[in-house]
N, C-alpha and C positions, 0 to 999 in steps of 0.2 A: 477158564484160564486164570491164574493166579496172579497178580500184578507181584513181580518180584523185588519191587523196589518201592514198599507201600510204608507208611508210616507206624504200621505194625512192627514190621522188621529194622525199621528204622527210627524210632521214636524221638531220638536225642539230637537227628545230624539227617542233613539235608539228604532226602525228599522231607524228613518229620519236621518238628521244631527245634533245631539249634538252642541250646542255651544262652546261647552270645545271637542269638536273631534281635531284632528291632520289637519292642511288645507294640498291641498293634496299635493304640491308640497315639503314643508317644507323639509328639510333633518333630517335623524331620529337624528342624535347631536343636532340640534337644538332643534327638538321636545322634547329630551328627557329633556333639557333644559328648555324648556317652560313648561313640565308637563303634557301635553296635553293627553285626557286618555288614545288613543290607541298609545301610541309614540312608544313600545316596537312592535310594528306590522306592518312595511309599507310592501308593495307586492314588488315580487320577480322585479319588476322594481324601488324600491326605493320611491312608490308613498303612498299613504294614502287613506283609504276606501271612496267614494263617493256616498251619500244612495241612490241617482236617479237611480242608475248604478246598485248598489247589487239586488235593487230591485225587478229583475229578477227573479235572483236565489232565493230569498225567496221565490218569491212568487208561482214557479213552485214546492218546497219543501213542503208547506203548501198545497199548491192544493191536491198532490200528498196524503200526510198522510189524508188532512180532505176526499178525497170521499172513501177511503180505511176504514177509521175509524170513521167519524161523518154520512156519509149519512147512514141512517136506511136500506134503500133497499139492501142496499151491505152487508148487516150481512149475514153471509154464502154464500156468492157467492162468486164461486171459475172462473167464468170465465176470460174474457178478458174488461179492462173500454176503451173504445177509447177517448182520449185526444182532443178535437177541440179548436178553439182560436177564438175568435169575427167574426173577420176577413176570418175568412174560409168559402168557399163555397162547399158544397158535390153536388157529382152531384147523377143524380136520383137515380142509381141502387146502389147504397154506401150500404144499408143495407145489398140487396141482393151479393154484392161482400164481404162483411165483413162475411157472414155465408160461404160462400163460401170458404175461408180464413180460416177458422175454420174447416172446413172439408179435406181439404187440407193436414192442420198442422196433421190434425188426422194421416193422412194416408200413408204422404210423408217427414214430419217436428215433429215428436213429440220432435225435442229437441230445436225449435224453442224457444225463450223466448220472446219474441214479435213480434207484427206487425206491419207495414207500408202502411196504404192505401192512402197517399199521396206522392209523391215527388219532387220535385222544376222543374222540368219538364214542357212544356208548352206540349199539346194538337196535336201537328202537327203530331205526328205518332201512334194517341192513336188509330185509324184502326187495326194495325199490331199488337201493344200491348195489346189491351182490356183484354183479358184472359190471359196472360203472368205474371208468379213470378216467385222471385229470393229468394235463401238463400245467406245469406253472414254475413258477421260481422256488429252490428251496426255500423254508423257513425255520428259523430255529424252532418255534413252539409249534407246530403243524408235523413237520416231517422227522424230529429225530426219534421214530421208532418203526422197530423192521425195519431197517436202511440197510437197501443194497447198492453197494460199492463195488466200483471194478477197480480193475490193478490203474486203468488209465487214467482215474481218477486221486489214485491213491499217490503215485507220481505226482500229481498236480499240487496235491496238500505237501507231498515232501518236499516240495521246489518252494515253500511255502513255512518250510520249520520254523525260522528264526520270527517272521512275522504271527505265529501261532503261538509261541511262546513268551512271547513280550505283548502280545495283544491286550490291555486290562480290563481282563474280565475272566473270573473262575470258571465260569459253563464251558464247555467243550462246544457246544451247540451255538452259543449265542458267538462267539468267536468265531466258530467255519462259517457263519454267516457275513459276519466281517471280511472274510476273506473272498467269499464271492463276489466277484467284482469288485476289486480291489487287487491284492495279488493273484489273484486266478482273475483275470482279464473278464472274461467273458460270464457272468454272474451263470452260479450253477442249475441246472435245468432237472425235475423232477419227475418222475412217472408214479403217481399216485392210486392209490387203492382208495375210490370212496365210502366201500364194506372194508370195516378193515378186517386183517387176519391176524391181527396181534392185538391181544389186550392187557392192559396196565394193571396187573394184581396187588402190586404193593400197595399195601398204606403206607410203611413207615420208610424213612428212607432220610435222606440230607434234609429235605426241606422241609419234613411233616413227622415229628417224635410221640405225637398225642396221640391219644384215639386207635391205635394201633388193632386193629381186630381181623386176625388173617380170616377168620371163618365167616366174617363179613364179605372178604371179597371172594373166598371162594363161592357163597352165595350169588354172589353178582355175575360168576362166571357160569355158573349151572343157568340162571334166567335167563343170559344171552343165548346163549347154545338153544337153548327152546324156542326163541325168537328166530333164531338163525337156521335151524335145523332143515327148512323145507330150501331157503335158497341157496347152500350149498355147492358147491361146484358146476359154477356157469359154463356151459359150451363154449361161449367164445365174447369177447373184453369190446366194451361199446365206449366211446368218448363221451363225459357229460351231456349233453344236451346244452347247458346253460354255454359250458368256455367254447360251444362251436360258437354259440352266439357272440361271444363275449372275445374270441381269439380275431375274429371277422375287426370288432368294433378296438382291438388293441392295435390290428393292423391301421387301421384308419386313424386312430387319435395316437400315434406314439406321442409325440409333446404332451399328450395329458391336460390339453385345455381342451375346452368347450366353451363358447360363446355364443347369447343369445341374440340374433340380429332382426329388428324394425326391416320391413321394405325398403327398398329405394323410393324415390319420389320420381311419380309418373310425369309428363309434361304435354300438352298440347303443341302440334307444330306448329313455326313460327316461320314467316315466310322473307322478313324483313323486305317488302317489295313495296317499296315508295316512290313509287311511279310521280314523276311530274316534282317532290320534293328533290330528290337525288338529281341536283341542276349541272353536274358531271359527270365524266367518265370516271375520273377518280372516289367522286361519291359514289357511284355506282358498283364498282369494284369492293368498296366500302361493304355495304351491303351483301351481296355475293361472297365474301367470305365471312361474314359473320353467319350465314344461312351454312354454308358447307364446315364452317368450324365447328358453331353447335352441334350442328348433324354428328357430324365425328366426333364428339367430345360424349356424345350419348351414348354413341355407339361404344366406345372404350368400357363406359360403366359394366358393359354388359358381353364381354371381349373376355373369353378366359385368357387367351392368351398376354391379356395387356399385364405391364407390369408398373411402380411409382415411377421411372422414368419416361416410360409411353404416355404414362397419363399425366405426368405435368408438364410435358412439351403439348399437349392438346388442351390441356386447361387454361397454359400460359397462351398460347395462339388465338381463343375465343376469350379471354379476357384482356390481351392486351387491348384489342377493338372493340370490346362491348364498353373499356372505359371512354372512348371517344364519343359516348352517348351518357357518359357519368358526369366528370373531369370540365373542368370548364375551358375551353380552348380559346376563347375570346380576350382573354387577357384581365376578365371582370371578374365580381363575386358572384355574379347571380348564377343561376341552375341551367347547365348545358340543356340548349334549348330543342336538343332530341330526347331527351329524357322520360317524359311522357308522348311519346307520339306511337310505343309499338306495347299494346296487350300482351301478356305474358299471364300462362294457368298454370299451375303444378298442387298437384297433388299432398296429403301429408302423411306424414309413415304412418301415424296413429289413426287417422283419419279416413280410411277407406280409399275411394276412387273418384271421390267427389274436390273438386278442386276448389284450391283458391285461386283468383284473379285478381291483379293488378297492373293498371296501365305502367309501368314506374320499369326504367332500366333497373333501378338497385336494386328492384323485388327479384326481376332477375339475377343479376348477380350471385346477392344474399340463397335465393332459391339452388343455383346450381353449384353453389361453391359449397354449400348443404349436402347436397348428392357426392361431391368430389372424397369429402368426408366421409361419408358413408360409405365411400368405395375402398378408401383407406381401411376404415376397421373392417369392411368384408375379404378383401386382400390378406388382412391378417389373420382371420378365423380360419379361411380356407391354407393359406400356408402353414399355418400349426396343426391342422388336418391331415400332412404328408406323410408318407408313409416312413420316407425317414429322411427326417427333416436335419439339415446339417448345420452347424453355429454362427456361419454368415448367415441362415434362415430364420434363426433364432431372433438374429438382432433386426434383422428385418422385422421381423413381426413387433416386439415391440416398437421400433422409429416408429412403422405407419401408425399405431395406437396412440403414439405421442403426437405424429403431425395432424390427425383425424383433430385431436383433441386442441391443436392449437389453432384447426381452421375454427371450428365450434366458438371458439374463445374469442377470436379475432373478430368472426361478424358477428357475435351477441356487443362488442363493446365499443366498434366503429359502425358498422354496415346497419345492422339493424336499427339501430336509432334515429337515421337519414330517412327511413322509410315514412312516406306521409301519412300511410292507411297502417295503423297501428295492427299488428297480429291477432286475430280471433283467438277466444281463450281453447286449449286443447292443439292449436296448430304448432308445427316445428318451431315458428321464428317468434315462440312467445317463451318468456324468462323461463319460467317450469321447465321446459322440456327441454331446449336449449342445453340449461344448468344439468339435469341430467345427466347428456350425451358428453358433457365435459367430464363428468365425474365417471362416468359409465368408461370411458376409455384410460382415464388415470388409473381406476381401480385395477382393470385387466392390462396394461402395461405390467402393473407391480406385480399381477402372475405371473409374468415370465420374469420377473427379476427374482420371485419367492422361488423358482423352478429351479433356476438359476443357482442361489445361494446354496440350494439342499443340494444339489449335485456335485457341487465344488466344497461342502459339509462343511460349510462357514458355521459361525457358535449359533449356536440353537438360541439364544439371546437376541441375534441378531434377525434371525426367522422370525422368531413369536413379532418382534415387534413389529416387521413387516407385517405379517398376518394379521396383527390386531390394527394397523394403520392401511390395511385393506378391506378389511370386516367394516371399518370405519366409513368410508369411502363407501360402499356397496348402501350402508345403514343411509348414508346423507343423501345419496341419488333418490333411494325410495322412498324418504320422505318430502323433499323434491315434489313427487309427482304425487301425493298422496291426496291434493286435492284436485286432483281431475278425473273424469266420471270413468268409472270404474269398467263401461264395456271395452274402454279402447287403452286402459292400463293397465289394466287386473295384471295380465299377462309377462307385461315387460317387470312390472313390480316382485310378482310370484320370483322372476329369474335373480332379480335384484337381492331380494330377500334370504334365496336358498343361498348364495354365493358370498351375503352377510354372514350368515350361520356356519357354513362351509368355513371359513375364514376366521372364524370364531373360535371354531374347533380345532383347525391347526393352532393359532396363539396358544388356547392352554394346551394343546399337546406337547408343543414344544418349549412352553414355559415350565412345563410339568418335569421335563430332562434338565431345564437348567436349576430347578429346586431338587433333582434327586443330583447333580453333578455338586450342589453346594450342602449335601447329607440330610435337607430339606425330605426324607422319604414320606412321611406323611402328608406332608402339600403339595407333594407331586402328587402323590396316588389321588386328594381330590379334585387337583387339578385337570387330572386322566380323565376323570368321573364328568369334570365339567366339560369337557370335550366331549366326550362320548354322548353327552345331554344334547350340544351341539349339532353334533354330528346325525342323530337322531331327528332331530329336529329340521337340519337340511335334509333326509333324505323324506321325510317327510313332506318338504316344500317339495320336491321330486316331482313327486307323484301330482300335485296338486297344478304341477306347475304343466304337466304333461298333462291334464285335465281342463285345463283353462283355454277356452278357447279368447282368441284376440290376433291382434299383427305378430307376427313373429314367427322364428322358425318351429319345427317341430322335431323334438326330440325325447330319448330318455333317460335326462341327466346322471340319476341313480345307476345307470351301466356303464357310464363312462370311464374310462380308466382313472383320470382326474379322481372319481369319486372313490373310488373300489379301494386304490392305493391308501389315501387317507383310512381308510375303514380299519383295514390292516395294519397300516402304522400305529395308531389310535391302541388298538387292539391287544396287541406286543408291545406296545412301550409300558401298557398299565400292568399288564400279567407281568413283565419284570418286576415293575416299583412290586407290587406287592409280592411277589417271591423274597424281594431283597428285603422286605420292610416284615416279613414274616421266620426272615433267617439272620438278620444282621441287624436292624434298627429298632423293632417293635414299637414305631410311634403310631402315637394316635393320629388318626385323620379327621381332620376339621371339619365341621358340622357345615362352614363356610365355606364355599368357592371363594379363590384369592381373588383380590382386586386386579385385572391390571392396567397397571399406569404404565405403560412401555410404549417408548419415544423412538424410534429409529433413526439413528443420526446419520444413515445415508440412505443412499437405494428407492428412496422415494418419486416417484413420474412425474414428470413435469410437461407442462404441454410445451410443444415448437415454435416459438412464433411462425407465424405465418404471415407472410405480405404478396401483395397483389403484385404482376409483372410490370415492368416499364411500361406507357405505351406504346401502342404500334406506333413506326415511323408514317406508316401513312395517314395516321389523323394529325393534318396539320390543322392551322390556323385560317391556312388559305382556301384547304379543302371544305374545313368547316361551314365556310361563309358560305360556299354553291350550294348547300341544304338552304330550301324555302319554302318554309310550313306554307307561307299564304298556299300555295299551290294545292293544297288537302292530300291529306296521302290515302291512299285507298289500301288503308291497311287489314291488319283482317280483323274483321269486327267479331267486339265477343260474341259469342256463344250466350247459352242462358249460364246463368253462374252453378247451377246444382248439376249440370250434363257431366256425365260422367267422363274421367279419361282414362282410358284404356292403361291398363297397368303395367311394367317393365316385365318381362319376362326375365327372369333371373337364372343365371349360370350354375346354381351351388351343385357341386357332383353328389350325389344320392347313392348311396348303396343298395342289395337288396332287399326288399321291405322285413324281412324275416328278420334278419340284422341286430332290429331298435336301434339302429346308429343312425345318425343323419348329420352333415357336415354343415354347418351351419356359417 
């Protein structure tokens, strides 16, 4: 088909170049000064329309409306039109995989909105692939070749004119991608060919005038065809292998986080039974519900069904009463004189099954207000796990990461320092770890605020520097822990480390969009580069980190969608810069990765305060005074201090092992 409205035929006068157009460099003052007709319109780079360039995109718009609307034969045909280009070679079996394709969609994809029987792909593993497809999201640089289009889809772009045409950006491709989920609601869905049946013969073309040797690529297509020649037309179309695994682990992570969670802390039971001290009923009752509120306050830890309102009505019930063994009730300064009278053991996340022990109510407290914490950031891993998780959910999950983080905070800087028997080096309630766990929940707050921001496509300025004031964060936890023995942190540090690096990689990904949006195209592109180096590098920690044994959960990061996404983003954003930087800018790229100094002037986590409940009404003054140590309380005597306690059994819902997903 010929574009009839091409700058050939039109050289002088719009589609072509106007004489009276805007030249493209002109600044719009000046322009608007000179008059020039499009002076009120330079693109989001400050430049002026160039008709060799737009060219594209008309002519892929025009294509698209004349076979939908002028070819006679397509009157009532509701199927699929396949899109080919000059330059395209199909290889034999192309019809026979295209019906193929079509019966597939029937059966396996009916909400598929097109298809793909080419992709940029060379030939080398089209043995293993021949009969292999994939579902996924379109993409501009993956899927615009062999694209088949139905009319239903083609309505959907035409409901879609005015946003396709004003969109700024020349690619026809990078634009319908724009449009996916955005004007087209529901982002468009692909059925992919992973042998493809189209290949890319041109050399020369818009983006590449050099080197031009068509009898090279016809070379290129006689060696594929010899490679390809025995896998040929498959009997019948197989789903990836990897996206069954990977569609399973998308169902489960829709939010896109993953989070590495420490145990809970185990606890020996506690009977509070002070027989002969407990010199009344009211003391007695005392006792009796500090026994049945704990019990219930443990039990919630481990309670799918509990939510932050269940569990801070049971947190506040056994702390209002455990303070009447804190608080001094006597009206004096000295140490409520129940205070040391009841053993308390609990476990440490890092630390196996072996407990610590302290006679001292605040060890308790400090211990279980520990766990309350730990409940909050497991509360929020497992609801960013959902399968679709809705924007009250959202903001849940960050709150619990901010209040986790503000109980950590609160007893490292009151609670903890009350304590007689100072912390053992390696245990929860010693600064290192503590410090940590404070930093460890600010950092994953700001994922879902990064989540957040790219969803709602706030300036890519405002991302990078969230991401590099989270990479930051990630960096200061793990080195935090970096001097504690290595069997019982390797693990927590690997997660720390990958989610630096991860985090590192978005900053210069999206620092990279704000240096090509300020015509910076060569410090974007090595900005790309230093992400990619990043990104590399955490997938790297992945692996290492799924190999580390220690406390924590188990998982494999590198499949998570969290991770996958970035890859792709990462991926596409660099193959523009250098499309644009090989057709419009030609700058050089710096030998250096840019610095960055980037400040985030909001969006930043802050922990909750956190404060303990009123006391209970029933520790009075009067009640206090019927406790009488003389009496001996026949409390329960420690244990040996190394006897192990029996560990929490934990709630987290698990998938099938096939999976490699695991909800941590």
């Amino acid at each position: 088909m010929i574009l009839s409205f091409s700058t050939q035929l039109y050289p002088s006068e719009f589609p072509g170049q106007d004489p009276q157009d805007c030249p493209r460099d002109i600044t719009k003052d000046d322009a608007l000064k000179t008059g020039c007709l499009n002076a009120e319109h330079p693109d989001s780079y400050g430049h002026y329309r160039e008709a060799f360039i737009t060219q594209t995109k008309h002519h892929w718009w025009w294509k698209l409306h004349f076979v939908w609307e002028r070819v006679g034969i397509m009157h009532g045909y509701s199927g699929f039109a396949v899109f080919l280009e000059e330059d395209n070679y199909i290889l034999p079996d192309f019809f026979h995989f295209y019906k193929a394709m079509i019966e597939f969609r029937k059966s396996s994809c009916p909400d598929c909105d097109m298809l793909a029987l080419g992709n940029h792909n060379d030939l080398t593993d089209f043995t293993r692939l021949s009969n292999k497809v994939l579902t996924t999201g379109w993409m501009s640089t993956k899927h615009n070749i062999g694209m088949g289009i139905s009319r239903e889809v083609y309505y959907k772009l035409m409901g879609c004119s005015k946003e396709f045409c004003t969109y700024d950006d020349y690619n026809w491709d990078w634009t319908l991608q724009h449009l996916s989920g955005t004007c087209i609601p529901k982002p468009l869905k692909v059925l992919v060919a992973q042998g493809s049946r189209v290949l890319h013969t041109g050399d020369c073309g818009l983006h590449q005038k050099e080197n031009c040797r068509p009898e090279w690529a016809s070379k290129r297509v006689d060696e594929g065809l010899q490679m390809a020649k025995d896998a040929l037309f498959p009997p019948s179309l197989a789903l990836n292998d990897l996206q069954r695994r990977n569609d399973r682990c998308v169902r489960i992570h829709r939010m896109a986080h993953w989070f590495h969670r420490n145990p809970l802390k185990a606890t020996a039971p506690v009977s509070f039974n002070f027989y002969g001290v407990a010199g009344s009923p009211a003391a007695n009752k005392i006792c009796n519900d500090l026994r049945t509120t704990r019990a219930r306050l443990l039990e919630m830890f481990t309670d799918v069904t509990c939510n932050p309102e269940i569990l801070k009505n049971a947190t506040d019930a056994y702390f209002s009463l455990l303070q009447g063994f804190i608080a001094s009730l006597d009206g004096t300064t000295q140490e409520n004189k129940m205070r040391f009278i009841q053993n308390f053991k609990w476990t440490d996340t890092l630390q196996g099954n072996t407990p610590s022990a302290q006679q001292d109510a605040v060890f308790e407290l400090v211990s279980m207000a520990f766990n309350v914490a730990l409940w909050y950031t497991k509360f929020a891993s497992r609801l960013a796990g959902k399968e679709n998780i809705t924007e009250p959910e959202a903001k849940d999950v960050h709150r619990s990461l901010k209040v986790a983080a503000g109980i950590f905070k609160n007893l490292k800087e009151i609670h903890i320092p009350r304590l007689i028997t100072p912390a053992e080096k390696g245990r929860d309630l010693e600064p290192r770890v503590i410090d940590a766990y404070i930093i460890q929940c600010q950092a994953e707050a700001q994922e879902v605020t990064i989540a957040r921001a790219i969803e709602l496509k706030h300036n890519a300025t405002l991302i990078a520097a969230l991401a590099f004031e989270t990479a930051n964060f990630y960096q200061k936890a793990d080195h935090t822990l970096n001097t504690l023995e290595p069997e019982c942190s390797s693990k927590w540090r690997k997660y720390l480390q990958l989610k630096q690096h991860f985090y590192m990689a978005y900053a210069y990904c999206y620092h990279g969009q704000t240096l090509l949006a300020g015509d910076k195209c060569g410090e974007a592109i090595r900005s790309l580069q230093e992400a990619e180096k990043c990104y590399s590098r955490a997938e790297a920690l992945c692996k290492e980190y799924r190999q580390t044994k220690g406390p924590g959960t188990t998982a494999k990061p590198s499949e998570q969608l969290f991770f996958l996404k970035l890859g792709s983003l990462i991926k596409n954003t660099l193959e523009k810069c250098q499309r644009e930087n090989g057709f419009i800018y030609f700058h050089k790229v710096p030998a250096e990765a840019p610095q960055l100094e980037l400040k985030a002037s909001y969006g930043l986590a802050e922990p909750i305060p956190f404060e303990l409940p009123p006391l209970s009404e029933q520790c009075t003054a009067e009640v206090y005074a019927t406790f009488d140590l003389t009496k001996g309380a026949k409390n329960d005597k420690a244990k040996p201090k190394d006897e192990e306690v029996k560990p929490v059994k934990e709630p987290d819902l698990k998938p099938q092992r096939d999976t490699g997903c695991v909800i941590s």
